[in-house]
C-alpha positions, 0 to 999 in steps of 0.5 A: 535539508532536515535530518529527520528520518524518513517515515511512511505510514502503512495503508493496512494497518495505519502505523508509522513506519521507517522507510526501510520497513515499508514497501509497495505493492502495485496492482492493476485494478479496472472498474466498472465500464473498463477504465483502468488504472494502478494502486500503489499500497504501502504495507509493513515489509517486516509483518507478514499480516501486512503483506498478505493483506496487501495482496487484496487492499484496494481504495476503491469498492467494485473494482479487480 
């Protein structure tokens, strides 16, 4: 097992982040035609930016 730290890079600002500074943020999206499904956003938990900007991250273009 490697000894290097766990990282995870934020999906709204891009910067690599040690695990206990990321969390996730879990919204339920439909598109178009009614198929629905989960996004999963890592943002910094220390940065309130990130946090709010994760409110309305989305992967995807058209979708709730």
């Amino acid at each position: 097992m490697s000894n290097r730290p766990v990282t995870w890079t934020c999906h709204v600002c891009g910067k690599r982040r040690p695990d206990r500074k990321i969390s996730v943020r879990s919204t339920a999206m439909t598109f178009p035609g009614g198929m629905s499904a989960q996004q999963n956003v890592r943002y910094c938990n220390d940065d309130p930016v990130c946090a709010e900007k994760s409110k309305t991250f989305s992967f995807f273009e058209g979708t709730n």
